[in-house]
Structures are given as structure tokens and as C-alpha cells.
C-alpha positions, 0 to 999 in steps of 0.5 A: 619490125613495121610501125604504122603512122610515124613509124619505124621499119627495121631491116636487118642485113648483116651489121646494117640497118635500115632505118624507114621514118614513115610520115604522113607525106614523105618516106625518108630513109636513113642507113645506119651501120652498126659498130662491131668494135670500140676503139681505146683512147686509152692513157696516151698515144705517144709510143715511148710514153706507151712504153714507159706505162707498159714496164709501168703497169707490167710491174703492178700487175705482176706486183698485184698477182704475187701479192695477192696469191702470196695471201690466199696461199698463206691464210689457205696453209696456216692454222693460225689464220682460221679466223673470220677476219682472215676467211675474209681476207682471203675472199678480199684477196681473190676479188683484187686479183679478178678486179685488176684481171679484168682490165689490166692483160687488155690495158697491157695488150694495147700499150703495145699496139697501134690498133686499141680495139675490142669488140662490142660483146668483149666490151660487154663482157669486161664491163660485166665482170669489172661491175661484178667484181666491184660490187662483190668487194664492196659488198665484202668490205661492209661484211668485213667492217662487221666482223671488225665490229663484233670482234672488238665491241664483243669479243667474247661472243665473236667466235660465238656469233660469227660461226663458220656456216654464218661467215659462210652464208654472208660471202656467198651472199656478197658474190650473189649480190654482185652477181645479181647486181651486174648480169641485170644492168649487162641484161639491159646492155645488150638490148641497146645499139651501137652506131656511132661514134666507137671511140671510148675515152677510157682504157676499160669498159664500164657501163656509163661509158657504153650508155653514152655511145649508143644510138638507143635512148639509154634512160632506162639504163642509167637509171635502172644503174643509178637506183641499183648503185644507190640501193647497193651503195646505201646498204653497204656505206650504212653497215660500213659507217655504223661499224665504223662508228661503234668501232671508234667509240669502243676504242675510246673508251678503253682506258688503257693506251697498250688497249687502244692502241692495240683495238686500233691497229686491228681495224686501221688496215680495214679502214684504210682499204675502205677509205682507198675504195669508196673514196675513189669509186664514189668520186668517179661516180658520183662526178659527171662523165667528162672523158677527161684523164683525171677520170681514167687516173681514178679509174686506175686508182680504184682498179688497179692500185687498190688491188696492188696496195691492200696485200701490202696494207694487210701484211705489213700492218698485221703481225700475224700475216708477216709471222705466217708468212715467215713460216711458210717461207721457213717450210 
């Protein structure tokens, strides 16, 4: 690629580039090599504190798999549970399991290796999934906060509004939107270089991180990821909160205290999955990079702890999950 003037020629030759700066009076050349892997800081460096998080997050992960899949298998085998709150959970159930596979097998991988590396287009591909994943679920929460809100607002018409093929068309359309959403800012990740310094102050890839290693201007893609982010977050907060709120003042309302209390405990399991989610991904970015361990602790709280709880959350506070679950293990 030639430039005239103050320009640029850029000769490639294996993961090297030369870089020629052509001035009006001098030609300056600089060699660049360009990064083929990343390397962790990941949580520690000490090999017995390594250890003990290895048994650690080898414990959640299996925890979070068993739970998960204990979930869709038991809403995919009862009859009892062919509702919309339940398709829901299912899909929900499905996104943890993905959100903590995409991290966790890599983060497990390197607590027990010296060498914590992954190459660029590994790295790319994890941040295009952990991206894909998130979006989706928070896309499905907002889907979810709805039907908690037609089912108790309007319980007469809840099997009548949320039909089969609607429930349908808005899963497909939270998968499309977190599909969408990811593959364009991993489209525009693809098209910077990396040069130096391949160190990421983390234990996964995410797409910020990766915008301040590059040895391209990365302006456009932070803020073509910032006006996606807020578009997305926008949507599904708004849904999320107007749900929430009419939610709230219906159970006010209700004058009999075996009614609320009963109104209540069908939306408190959705309202503390959300609290666990938003809460910690919008602190994470919201709050300016910093590659401190306070960021890597929320990260592993929204990624990995999440996915962990919100089998619990479900099961235990829902007496139809516990009483299917009963079932099934009789059978």
C-alpha cells in the first residue's frame, strides 16, 4: 500500500511490517512485528494460590454445568412446565452454560500452566462469543421481565397474548439481536493490528481490552461499541424497568397479603437475576479501564458466578422447578 506525501508504505512479510514515514526531506523507516498471541495476567502468578483457584473455579464450573443442564432437562421432560415463564428459563439456562463456557475451560487451562497465552484470532473468537452470549441474555432478561409483567398485570390474557409462535419470535429475535450486535464490533476487530504490548490484564478477552492494545487508532471501534452498548442497553433497561414498575404497583395493590406475597415471589427470582447481571456488567462498563483485580473480580462475578447462581435462584425460590425436579428423579 503506497502514500504520496507524508505517507506510509506498508510491506508485509510474514508477521513483519515495514513501516516507510515519507517526509519532504527524510525517509524514516521503522520495523514493526506484529503480535501473533496474547498473554494472561490472569488471577495470580503464585503457583499454590493458582492451585487453590484451579480446585476453586473447577468446583463452579462443574456446579454451573450440573445446574444448568439439570434445567433444561427438567423443563424440556415435565408437562407441568410448558409455560412462557419456563421456555424462557430454559433459553436463559442454556446462555449461562455458554457465558461460563467460553471463559472458564481457558481460565482453568491457565491456572495450571506457566505459559498463559492465546492467539489473536483464539482471542478474537472468545471476545466474539463472550459478547454474543451477553447481549442475548440480556436481551432475553428484558423478554422475561415482559412476561412477568403480563402474567401478573394481566393474568387472564397471559395465555392468550404470549402464544407459543410470539414466545417463539421474541427468543429468536434476542439471539438475533446478540448475534448481530457481536459479529459487527468483532467485524471491526479484525481490521486493527496488534504491535505491542501483548500482555491482557485479565483472565478472558473482551473487546475493550483488545481496543487498548492495538497499534491502530481504535476511535471508531470503541465508539461504534459504546453507541451499540447504549442502544442495546437502553432498549432492554427500558423494558426491564417499565415491567418492573407496573409489576410493583400491581402488587401494591393487591389487598390480600396471601396475594402479594404470592404475586411477589413469582417475579423476585427474575428481579434478582437481573440485579446479579446488570449490576455488575454495567459497573464493569461503565467504570474506566484500569487492569486493576477489582475489574477481573466483576468480571468473574458477572460471567462466572451468575451462571452459577441463577439455577439456584430458580429452583430453590420456585416450588414448581423443586416439585418437577422431584418427579423426574422418582422416574
Amino acid at each position: 500500500m503506497f502514500f504520496i506525501g507524508e505517507a506510509v508504505i506498508f510491506i508485509w512479510n510474514d508477521s513483519t511490517v515495514l513501516y516507510f514515514f515519507l517526509g519532504p526531506m527524510s525517509l524514516i523507516m521503522k520495523n514493526l512485528t506484529i503480535i501473533t498471541e496474547f498473554v494472561f495476567m490472569g488471577l495470580s502468578r503464585i503457583p499454590q494460590i493458582q492451585t487453590m483457584l484451579f480446585a476453586l473455579f473447577l468446583v463452579m464450573y462443574l456446579l454451573t454445568l450440573m445446574g444448568n443442564l439439570m434445567v433444561i432437562l427438567v423443563i424440556r421432560t415435565d408437562y407441568h412446565l410448558k409455560t412462557p415463564m419456563y421456555f424462557f428459563l430454559g433459553h436463559l439456562s442454556f446462555l449461562d452454560l455458554s457465558l461460563s463456557s467460553v471463559t472458564m475451560p481457558k481460565m482453568l487451562q491457565n491456572l495450571l500452566t506457566q505459559k498463559k497465552t492465546i492467539s489473536t484470532w483464539a482471542c478474537m473468537t472468545q471476545s466474539f462469543f463472550l459478547m454474543f452470549s451477553g447481549t442475548t441474555e440480556s436481551c432475553l432478561l428484558s423478554v422475561m421481565a415482559y412476561d412477568r409483567y403480563a402474567a401478573i398485570c394481566h393474568p387472564l390474557l397471559c395465555s392468550v397474548v404470549l402464544n407459543r409462535p410470539l414466545c417463539v419470535g421474541m427468543v429468536i429475535t434476542a439471539w438475533v439481536m446478540g448475534f448481530l450486535n457481536s459479529l459487527s464490533n468483532s467485524l471491526f476487530t479484525y481490521n486493527l493490528h496488534f504491535c505491542g504490548p501483548s500482555v491482557i490484564p485479565h483472565f478472558c478477552c473482551e473487546l475493550p481490552l483488545l481496543f487498548s492494545l492495538s497499534c491502530t487508532d481504535p476511535a471508531a471501534n470503541e465508539a461504534f461499541l459504546a453507541g451499540s452498548r447504549a442502544l442495546l442497553g437502553f432498549l432492554t433497561l427500558s423494558l426491564i424497568l417499565f415491567s418492573n414498575s407496573r409489576i410493583i404497583s400491581a402488587i401494591i395493590s393487591i389487598h390480600s397479603p396471601g396475594g402479594q406475597g404470592k404475586a411477589f415471589s413469582t417475579c423476585s427470582s427474575h428481579l434478582t437475576v437481573v440485579l446479579l447481571f446488570y449490576g455488575t456488567a454495567l459497573f464493569r462498563y461503565m467504570s474506566p479501564l484500569s487492569g486493576s483485580m477489582l475489574e477481573r473480580v466483576v468480571s468473574i462475578q458477572y460471567s462466572v458466578i451468575t451462571s452459577l447462581l441463577n439455577p439456584l435462584i430458580y429452583s430453590l425460590k420456585n416450588q414448581e422447578v423443586t416439585t418437577a425436579l422431584c418427579r423426574m428423579l422418582k422416574k
